[in-house]
C-alpha positions in Angstrom: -34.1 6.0 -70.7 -32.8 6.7 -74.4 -30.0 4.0 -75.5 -27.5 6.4 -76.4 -27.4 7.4 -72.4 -25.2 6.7 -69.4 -27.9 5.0 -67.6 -28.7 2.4 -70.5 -24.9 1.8 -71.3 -24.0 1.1 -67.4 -27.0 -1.2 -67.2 -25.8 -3.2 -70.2 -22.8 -4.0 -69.1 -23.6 -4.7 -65.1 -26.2 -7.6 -67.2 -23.0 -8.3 -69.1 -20.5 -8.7 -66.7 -23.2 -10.2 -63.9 -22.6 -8.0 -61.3 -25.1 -6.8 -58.7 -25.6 -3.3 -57.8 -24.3 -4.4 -53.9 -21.2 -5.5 -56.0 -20.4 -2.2 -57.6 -21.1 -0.2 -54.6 -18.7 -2.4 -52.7 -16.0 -2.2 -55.0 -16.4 1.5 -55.4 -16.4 1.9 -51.7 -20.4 3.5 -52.0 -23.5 2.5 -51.0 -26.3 0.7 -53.0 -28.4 2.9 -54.0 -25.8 5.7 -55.2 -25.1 2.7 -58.2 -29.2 2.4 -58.4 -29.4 6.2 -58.9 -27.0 6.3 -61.9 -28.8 3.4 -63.4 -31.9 5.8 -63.1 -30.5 8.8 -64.7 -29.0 9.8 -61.8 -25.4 12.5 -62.1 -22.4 10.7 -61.1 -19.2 13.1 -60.4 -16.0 12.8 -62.6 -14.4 11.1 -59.7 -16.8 8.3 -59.3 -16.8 8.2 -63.2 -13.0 7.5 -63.5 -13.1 4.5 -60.8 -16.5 2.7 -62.2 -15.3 3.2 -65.7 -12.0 1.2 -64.9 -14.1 -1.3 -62.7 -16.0 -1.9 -65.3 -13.0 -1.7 -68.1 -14.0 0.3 -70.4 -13.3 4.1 -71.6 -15.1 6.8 -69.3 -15.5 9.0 -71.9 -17.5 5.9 -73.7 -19.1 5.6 -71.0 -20.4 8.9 -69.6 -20.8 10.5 -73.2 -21.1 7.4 -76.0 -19.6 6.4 -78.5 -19.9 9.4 -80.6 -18.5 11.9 -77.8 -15.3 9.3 -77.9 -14.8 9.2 -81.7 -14.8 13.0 -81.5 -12.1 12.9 -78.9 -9.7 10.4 -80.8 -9.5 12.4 -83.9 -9.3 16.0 -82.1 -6.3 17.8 -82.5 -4.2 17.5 -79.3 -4.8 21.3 -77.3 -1.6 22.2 -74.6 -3.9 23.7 -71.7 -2.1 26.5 -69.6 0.1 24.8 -67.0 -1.6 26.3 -63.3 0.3 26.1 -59.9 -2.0 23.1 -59.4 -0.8 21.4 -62.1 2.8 22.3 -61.9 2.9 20.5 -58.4 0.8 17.8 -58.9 3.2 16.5 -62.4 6.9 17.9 -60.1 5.1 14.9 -57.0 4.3 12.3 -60.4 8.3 13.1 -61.4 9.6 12.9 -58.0 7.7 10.1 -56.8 9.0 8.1 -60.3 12.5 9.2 -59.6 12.7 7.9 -56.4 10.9 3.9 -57.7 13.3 4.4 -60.4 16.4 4.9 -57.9 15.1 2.1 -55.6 14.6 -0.8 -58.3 17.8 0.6 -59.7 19.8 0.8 -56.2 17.8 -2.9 -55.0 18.4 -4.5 -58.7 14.5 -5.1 -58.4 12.9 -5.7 -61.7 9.0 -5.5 -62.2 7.4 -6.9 -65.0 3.3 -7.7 -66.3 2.4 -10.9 -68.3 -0.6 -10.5 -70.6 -2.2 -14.1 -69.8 -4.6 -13.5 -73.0 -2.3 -12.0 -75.5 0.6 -13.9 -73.8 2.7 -10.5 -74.2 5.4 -9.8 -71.6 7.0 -6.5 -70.5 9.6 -5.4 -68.3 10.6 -2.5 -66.4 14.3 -0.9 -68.4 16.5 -2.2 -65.8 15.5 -6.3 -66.7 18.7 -7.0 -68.8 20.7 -5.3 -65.8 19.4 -8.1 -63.4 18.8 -11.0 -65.8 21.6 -10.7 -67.5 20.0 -10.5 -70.6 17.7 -8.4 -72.4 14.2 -10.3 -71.9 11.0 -9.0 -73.9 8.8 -11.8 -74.3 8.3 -15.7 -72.6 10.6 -17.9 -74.9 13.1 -15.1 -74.3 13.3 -15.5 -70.9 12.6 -19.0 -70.4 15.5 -20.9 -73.1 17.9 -18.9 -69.8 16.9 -21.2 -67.1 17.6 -24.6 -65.9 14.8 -27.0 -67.6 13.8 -28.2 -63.9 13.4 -24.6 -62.8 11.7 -24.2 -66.0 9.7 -26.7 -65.0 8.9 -26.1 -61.1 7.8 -22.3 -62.2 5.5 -23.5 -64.7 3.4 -26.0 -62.8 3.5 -22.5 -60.0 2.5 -20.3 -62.4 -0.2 -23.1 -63.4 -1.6 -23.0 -60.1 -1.7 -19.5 -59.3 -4.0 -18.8 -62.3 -6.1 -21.5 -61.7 -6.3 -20.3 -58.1 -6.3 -16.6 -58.9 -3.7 -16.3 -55.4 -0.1 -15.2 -55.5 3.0 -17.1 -56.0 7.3 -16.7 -54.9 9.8 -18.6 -56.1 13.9 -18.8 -56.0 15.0 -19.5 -59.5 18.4 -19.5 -61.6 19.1 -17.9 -64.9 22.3 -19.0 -66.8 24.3 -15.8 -67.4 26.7 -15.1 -70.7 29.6 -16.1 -69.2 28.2 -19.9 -68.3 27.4 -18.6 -64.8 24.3 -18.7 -62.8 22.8 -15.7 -60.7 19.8 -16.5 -58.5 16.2 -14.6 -58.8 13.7 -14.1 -56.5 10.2 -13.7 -57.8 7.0 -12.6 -56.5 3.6 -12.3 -58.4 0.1 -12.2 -58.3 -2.6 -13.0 -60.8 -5.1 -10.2 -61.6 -8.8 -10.7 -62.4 -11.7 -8.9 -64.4 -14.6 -7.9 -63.5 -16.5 -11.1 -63.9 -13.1 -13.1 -62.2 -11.1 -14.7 -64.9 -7.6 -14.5 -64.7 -6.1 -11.7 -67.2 -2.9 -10.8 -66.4 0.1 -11.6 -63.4 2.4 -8.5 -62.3 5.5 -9.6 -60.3 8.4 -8.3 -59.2 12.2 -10.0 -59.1 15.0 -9.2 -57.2 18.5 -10.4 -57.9 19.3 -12.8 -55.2 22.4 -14.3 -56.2 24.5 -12.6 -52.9 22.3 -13.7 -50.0 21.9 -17.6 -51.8 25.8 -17.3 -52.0 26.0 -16.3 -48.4 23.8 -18.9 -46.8 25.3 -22.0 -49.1 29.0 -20.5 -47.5 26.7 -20.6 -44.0 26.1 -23.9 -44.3 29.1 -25.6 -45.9 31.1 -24.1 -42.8 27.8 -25.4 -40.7 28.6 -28.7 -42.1 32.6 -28.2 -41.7 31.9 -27.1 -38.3 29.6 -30.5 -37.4 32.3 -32.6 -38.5 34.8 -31.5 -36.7 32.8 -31.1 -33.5 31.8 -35.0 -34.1 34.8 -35.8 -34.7 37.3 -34.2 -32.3 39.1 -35.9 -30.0 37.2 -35.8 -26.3 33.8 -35.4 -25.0 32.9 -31.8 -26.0 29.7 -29.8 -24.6 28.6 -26.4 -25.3 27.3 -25.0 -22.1 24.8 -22.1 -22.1 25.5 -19.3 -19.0 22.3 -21.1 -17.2 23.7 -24.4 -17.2 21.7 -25.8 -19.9 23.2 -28.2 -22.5 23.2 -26.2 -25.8 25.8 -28.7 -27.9 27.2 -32.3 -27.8 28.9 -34.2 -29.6 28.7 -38.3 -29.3 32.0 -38.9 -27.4 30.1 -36.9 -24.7 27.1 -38.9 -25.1 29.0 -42.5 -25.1 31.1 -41.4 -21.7 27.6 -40.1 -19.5 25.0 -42.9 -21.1 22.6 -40.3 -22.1 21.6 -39.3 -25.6 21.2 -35.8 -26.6 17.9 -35.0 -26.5 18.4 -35.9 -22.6 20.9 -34.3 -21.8 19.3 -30.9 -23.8 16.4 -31.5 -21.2 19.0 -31.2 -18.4 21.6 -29.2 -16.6 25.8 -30.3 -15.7 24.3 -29.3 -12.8 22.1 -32.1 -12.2 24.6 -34.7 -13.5 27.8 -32.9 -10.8 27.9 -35.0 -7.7 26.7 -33.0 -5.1 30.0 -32.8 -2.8 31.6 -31.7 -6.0 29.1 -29.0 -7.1 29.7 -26.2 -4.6 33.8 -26.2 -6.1 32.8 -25.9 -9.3 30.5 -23.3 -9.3 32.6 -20.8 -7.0 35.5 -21.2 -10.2 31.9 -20.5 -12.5 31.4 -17.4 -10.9 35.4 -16.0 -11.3 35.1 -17.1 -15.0 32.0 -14.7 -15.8 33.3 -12.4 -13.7 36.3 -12.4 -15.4 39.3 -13.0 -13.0 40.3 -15.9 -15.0 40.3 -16.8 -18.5 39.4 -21.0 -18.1 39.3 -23.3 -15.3 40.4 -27.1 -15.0 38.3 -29.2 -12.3 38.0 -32.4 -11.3 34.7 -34.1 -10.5 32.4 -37.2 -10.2 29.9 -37.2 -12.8 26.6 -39.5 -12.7 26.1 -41.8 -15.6 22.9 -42.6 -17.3 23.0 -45.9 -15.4 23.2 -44.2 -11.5 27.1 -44.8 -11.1 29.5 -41.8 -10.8 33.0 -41.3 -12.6 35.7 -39.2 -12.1 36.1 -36.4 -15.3 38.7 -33.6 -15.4 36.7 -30.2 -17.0 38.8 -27.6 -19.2 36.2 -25.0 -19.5 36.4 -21.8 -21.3 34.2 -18.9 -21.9 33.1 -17.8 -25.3 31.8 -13.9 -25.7 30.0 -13.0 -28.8 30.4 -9.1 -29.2 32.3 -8.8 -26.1 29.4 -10.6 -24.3 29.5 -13.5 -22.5 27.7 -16.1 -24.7 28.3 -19.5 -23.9 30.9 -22.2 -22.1 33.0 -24.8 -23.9 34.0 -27.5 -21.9 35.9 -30.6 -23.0 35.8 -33.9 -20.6 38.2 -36.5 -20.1 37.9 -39.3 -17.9 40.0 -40.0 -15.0 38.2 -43.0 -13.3 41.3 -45.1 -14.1 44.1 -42.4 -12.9 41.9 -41.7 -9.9 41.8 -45.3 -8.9 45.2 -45.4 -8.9 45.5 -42.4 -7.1 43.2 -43.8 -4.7 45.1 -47.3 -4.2 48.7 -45.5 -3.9 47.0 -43.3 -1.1 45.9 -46.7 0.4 49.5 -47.9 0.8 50.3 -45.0 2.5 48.2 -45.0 5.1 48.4 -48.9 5.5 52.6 -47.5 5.9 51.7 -45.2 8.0 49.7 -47.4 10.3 52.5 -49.8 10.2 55.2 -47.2 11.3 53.0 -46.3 13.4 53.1 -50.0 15.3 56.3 -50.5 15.6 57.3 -46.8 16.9 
């Protein structure tokens, strides 16, 4: 084995980089002893060539031929081969295929970009100033645009990732010309050499600024909503088509005795007196059925503590999409208004019995 041969040169560097022949062969996706046969003297095919040389990271020409055939190579004068059918397709697919990424980051406002962790050099697909807001080509460039704790957060991420060699995502803001912020999402992932030190991260980001507006609006008028459901006058349940407790609110809670979490574990059924429970399912059945819009019902209720009290229901049924989805019920308690019903209906009877006497 001369020193100016293939053989010799991929020995040197699998001692260099301390990589076993099992370890090529894996990476390559061949066996053993195919890597032992080149570090014979064995032929390896152009295909093979190409994939070990950028394993390895170093020029294939280099490799195969030396350092002569490559010196020879660099200062040739450039020759325009014949354009064949073969090749006419194969660079139309390479144009095609980088029209359509081009489209899609364009059409997505997806930006991809490579940091150089050893040269500390940063570039970016065309489309960055589009997204950013700003034309970015290297760190301090794109870091004096964010909020110093985002600044900060991404940092310490970007820390760990390298230190782990793993992949990272974060949500961050970038100040925009006009004082405003838009919202990025970023993805990376930190890429090793051959012997597994971190030497570059490729990410992509996405402008994110719609969604992050949407789900802030989703939960202010979340919290709007909760307020007003606390707060509204009555006892106020959301009901689920099964029966089930989806929503409600403390005034609910305060007139049964239970808290929420046991009431979610039960049904209005099990808390609807029994002799009331038939009458207020049948009017159930005509709401889902839709022969009529609400129902009002009076019932007994039992409390937390065993006793019963007299509530009158306004129900109404809530469709999402035209479906049925869920009930809204709002109780109001009628103990006192049935009592009196109850004593008034006393003295008439006791009149009646009296009349009844003297007749």
């Amino acid at each position: 084995m001369t020193e100016n041969s293939f053989a010799f040169r991929l020995k040197e560097l699998l001692e260099l980089n301390k990589l076993t022949l099992q370890a090529v062969g894996t990476a390559l996706g061949i066996s053993r002893t195919a890597v032992h046969k080149w570090t014979r003297g064995g032929e390896i095919d152009y295909d093979n060539l190409r994939k070990l040389a950028d394993f390895l990271k170093v020029n294939w020409i280099w490799l195969r031929y030396g350092e002569e055939a490559l010196r020879d190579v660099q200062h040739a004068e450039p020759v325009e081969l014949p354009m064949t059918d073969l090749r006419r397709r194969y660079t139309a697919e390479i144009m095609e295929s980088e029209a359509r990424m081009k489209l899609a980051q364009e059409g997505a406002r997806i930006v991809t970009w490579e940091w150089n962790l050893i040269s500390d050099e940063v570039t970016y697909s065309p489309n960055v100033e589009v997204v950013y807001g700003w034309p970015v080509t290297s760190n301090q460039d794109f870091w004096r645009h964010l909020p110093a704790e985002d600044v900060t957060a991404m940092q310490a991420m970007y820390d760990r990732a390298i230190a782990d060699g793993s992949g990272c995502e974060f949500d961050f803001r970038i100040y925009q010309p006009d004082g405003g912020l838009r919202w990025i999402a970023s993805r990376a992932t930190v890429v090793q050499d051959a012997a597994g030190r971190p030497v570059k991260m490729v990410g992509i980001s996405m402008d994110n600024t719609a969604r992050m507006r949407t789900e802030a609006a989703l939960r202010n008028s979340e919290e709007r909503f909760r307020a007003i459901f606390e707060l509204t006058w009555g006892a106020l349940a959301y009901i689920g088509l099964d029966g089930g407790w989806q929503r409600v609110n403390g005034s609910l809670c305060e007139l049964l005795g239970y808290n929420s979490d046991e009431l979610y574990a039960m049904t209005f059924q099990d808390i609807t007196h029994p002799d009331d429970l038939a009458k207020n399912l049948e009017l159930l059945a005509q709401l889902l059925a839709g022969q009529i819009d609400r129902y009002v019902v009076e019932k007994r209720v039992r409390r937390r503590d065993g006793s019963h009290l007299w509530v009158r229901v306004r129900t109404s049924l809530q469709r999402l999409d035209g479906v049925p989805n869920h009930l809204i019920s709002v109780f109001e308690d009628i103990s006192a208004e049935r009592a009196e019903h109850d004593r008034l209906q006393a003295q008439i009877e006791e009149l009646k019995a009296r009349l009844a006497e003297r007749a």
